[in-house]
C-alpha positions in Angstrom: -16.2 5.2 31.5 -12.4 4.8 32.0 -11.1 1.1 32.7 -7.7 1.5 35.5 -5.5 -1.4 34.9 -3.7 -3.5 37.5 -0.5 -5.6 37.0 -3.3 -8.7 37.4 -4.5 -7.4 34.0 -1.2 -6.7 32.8 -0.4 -10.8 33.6 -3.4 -11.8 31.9 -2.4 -9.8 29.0 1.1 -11.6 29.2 -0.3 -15.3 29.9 -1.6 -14.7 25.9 2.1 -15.2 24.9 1.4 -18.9 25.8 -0.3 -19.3 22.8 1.7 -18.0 20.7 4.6 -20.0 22.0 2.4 -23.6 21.7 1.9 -22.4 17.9 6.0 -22.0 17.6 6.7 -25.3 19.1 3.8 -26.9 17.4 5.0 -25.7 13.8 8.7 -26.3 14.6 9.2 -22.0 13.9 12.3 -22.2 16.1 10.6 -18.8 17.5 10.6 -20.0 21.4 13.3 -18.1 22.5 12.7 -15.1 20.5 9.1 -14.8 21.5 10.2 -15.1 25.0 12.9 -12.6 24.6 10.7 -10.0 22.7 7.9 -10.4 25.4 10.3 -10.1 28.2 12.0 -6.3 26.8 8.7 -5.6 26.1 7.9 -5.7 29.7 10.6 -4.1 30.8 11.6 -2.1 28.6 8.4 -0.1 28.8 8.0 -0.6 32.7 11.5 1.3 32.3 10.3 4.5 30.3 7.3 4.5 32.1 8.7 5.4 35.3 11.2 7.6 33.6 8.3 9.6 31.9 6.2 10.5 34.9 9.4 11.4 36.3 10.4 13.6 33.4 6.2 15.0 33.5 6.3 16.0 37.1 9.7 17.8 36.8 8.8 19.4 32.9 12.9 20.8 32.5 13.8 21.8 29.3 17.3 20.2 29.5 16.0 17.2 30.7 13.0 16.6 27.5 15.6 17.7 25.0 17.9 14.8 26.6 15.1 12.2 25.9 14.4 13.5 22.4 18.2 13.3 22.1 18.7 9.7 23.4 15.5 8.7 21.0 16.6 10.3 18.1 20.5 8.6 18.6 18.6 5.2 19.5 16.2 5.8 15.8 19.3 6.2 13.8 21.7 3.7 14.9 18.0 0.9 14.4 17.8 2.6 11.1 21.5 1.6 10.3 21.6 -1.8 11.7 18.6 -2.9 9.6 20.4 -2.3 6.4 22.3 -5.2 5.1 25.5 -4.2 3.3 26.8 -1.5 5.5 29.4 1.1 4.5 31.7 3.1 7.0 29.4 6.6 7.1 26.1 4.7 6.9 25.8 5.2 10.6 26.3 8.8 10.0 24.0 9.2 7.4 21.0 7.7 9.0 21.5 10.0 11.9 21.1 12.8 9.6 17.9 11.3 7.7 16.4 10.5 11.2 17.4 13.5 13.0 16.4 16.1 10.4 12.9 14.8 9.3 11.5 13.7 12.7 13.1 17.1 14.1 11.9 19.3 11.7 8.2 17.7 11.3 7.8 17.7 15.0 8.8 21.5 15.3 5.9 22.5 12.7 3.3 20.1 14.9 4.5 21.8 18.2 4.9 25.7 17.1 2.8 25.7 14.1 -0.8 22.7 14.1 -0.7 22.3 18.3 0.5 25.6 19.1 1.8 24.1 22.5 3.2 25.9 25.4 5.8 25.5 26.1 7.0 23.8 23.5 9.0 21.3 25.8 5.9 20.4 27.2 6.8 16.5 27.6 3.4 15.3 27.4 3.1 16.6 23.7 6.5 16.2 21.9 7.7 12.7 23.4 4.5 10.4 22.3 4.5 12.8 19.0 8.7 12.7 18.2 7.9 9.0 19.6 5.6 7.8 17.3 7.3 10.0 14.0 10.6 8.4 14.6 9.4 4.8 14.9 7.8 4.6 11.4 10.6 7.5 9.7 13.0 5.0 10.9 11.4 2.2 9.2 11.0 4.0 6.3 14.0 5.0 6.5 16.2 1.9 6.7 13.7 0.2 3.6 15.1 3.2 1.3 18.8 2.6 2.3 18.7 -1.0 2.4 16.9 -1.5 -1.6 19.1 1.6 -2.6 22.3 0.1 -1.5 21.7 -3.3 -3.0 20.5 -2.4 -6.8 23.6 0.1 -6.4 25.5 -2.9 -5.7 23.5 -5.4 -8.1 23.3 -2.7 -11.0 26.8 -1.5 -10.9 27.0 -2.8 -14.2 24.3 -1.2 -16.0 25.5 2.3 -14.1 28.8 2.6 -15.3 27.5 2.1 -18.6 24.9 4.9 -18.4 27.9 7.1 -17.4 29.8 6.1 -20.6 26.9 7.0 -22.7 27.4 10.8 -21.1 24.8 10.5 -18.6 24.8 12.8 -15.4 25.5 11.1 -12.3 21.6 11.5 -10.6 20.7 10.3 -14.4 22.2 7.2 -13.9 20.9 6.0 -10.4 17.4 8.1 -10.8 15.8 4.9 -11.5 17.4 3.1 -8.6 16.6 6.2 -6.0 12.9 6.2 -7.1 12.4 2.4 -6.8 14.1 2.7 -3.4 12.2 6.1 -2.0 8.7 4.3 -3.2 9.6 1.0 -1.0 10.7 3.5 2.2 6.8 5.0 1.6 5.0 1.9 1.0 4.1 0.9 4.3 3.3 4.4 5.3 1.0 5.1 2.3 -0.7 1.3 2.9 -1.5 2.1 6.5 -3.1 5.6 5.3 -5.0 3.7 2.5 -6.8 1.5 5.5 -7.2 3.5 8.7 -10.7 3.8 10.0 -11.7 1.0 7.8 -9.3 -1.7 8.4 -7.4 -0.7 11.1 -7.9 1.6 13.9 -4.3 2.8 14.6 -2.3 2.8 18.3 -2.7 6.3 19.3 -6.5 6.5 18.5 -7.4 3.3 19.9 -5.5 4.3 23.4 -6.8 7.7 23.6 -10.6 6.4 23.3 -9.7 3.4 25.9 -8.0 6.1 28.5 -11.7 7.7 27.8 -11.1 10.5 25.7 -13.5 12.1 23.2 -13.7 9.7 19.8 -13.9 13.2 17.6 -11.0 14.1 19.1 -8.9 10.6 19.2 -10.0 10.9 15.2 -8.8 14.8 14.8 -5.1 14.2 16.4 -4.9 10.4 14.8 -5.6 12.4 11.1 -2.9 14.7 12.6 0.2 12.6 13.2 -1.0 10.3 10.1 0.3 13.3 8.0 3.1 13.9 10.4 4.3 10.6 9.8 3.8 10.6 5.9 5.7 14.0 5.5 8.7 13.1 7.8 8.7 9.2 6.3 9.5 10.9 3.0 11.6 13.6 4.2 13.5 11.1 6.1 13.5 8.4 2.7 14.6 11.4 0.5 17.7 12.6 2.4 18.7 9.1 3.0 18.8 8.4 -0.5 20.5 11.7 -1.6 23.5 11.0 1.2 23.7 7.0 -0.1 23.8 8.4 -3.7 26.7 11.2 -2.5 29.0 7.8 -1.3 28.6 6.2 -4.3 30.0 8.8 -6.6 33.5 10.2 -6.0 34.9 14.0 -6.9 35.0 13.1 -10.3 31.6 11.8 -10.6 32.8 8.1 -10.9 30.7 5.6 -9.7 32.5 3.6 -6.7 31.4 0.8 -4.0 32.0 2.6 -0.3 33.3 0.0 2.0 
């Protein structure tokens, strides 16, 4: 049985928020006009790239998908970067980079290689899968930079003296690049510890409520779990390994980017 929603649903759904706004005024979070903001994009914001995606499914033009990936991609990175705290002037850049090159090349192999869609613009496929990669890489993502940044700024210190005991530059921050590379991955690797038994994830969960087979919901849920987890560390790995690059000059001195 498949269940078509109205907008009447859709406002039911919405009159929910109420409670959650008499809880914020009740407990004095200051949350009002946060909640109301966040519910209101929501709304929008999705009403928005709904109709832009059945446009974009009715048409399936190359151009025109790689121009969404694009924009979401450009949208991941710059999130990524304004979530990190002490900024630098490349940061943006190197976010981009993390971003772009993890989600791109993960969602290549799941198109070409595991799906073995065609063609492999098929917008139905790669926007929900690039979708979903990019929103938890980028979390990932901006976790990494953010811790990495800060104990290179709070340990500065204890650096500079590894260097003067002869230690190589990755020597000296290893310590600092794990501990921030294991925070990027810890939300990832929680959520794998839990699904099915805790949690049943987004994707799943919509795929059995549109009416789709629960074998199948399971088999491409198991999929872009592992999608996720390899691009999450891909993405945390080459974050950290461009942060570390700005924090060392040509002569493998350790300096504070501004």
């Amino acid at each position: 049985m498949q269940v078509f929603l109205t907008y009447s649903d859709v406002a039911l759904a919405s009159g929910l928020i109420v409670i959650v706004l008499l809880i914020s005024w009740k407990l004095r979070l200051k949350l009002t006009s946060t909640l109301l903001m966040a519910a209101v994009r929501t709304i929008v914001q999705l009403s928005f790239i709904g109709l832009i995606l059945a446009w974009i499914f009715a048409r399936e033009q190359w151009y025109e998908v790689l121009l969404i990936l694009t924009i979401m991609t450009l949208i991941a990175g710059s999130a990524a970067k304004n979530r990190v705290k002490r900024s630098y002037k490349g940061l943006l850049t190197d976010t981009l980079i993390a971003v772009g090159t993890s989600a791109t090349l993960v969602t290549a192999v799941a198109m070409i290689v595991i799906l073995r869609v065609q063609p492999w613009y098929t917008p139905q496929f790669i926007i929900p899968i690039l979708g979903l990669i990019l929103g938890n890489s980028l979390t990932a993502i901006s976790l990494t930079s953010n811790q990495l940044i800060e104990n290179f700024h709070e340990q500065q210190g204890r650096i500079e003296m590894m260097l003067s005991l002869s230690a190589r530059p990755f020597e000296a921050v290893h310590e600092q690049i794990r501990a921030a590379i294991t925070n990027g991955m810890t939300p990832t690797l929680n959520s794998m510890l839990v699904v099915g038994i805790v949690s049943l994830p987004g994707m799943m969960t919509g795929q059995i409520l549109a009416g789709a087979d629960p074998t199948q919901a399971v088999r491409y849920q198991i999929i872009t779990m592992f999608l996720i987890c390899v691009s999450s560390t891909l993405g945390c790995t080459i974050s950290a390994l461009l942060i570390y690059r700005r924090f060392f000059n040509k002569n493998k001195q350790f300096i504070l980017p501004h």
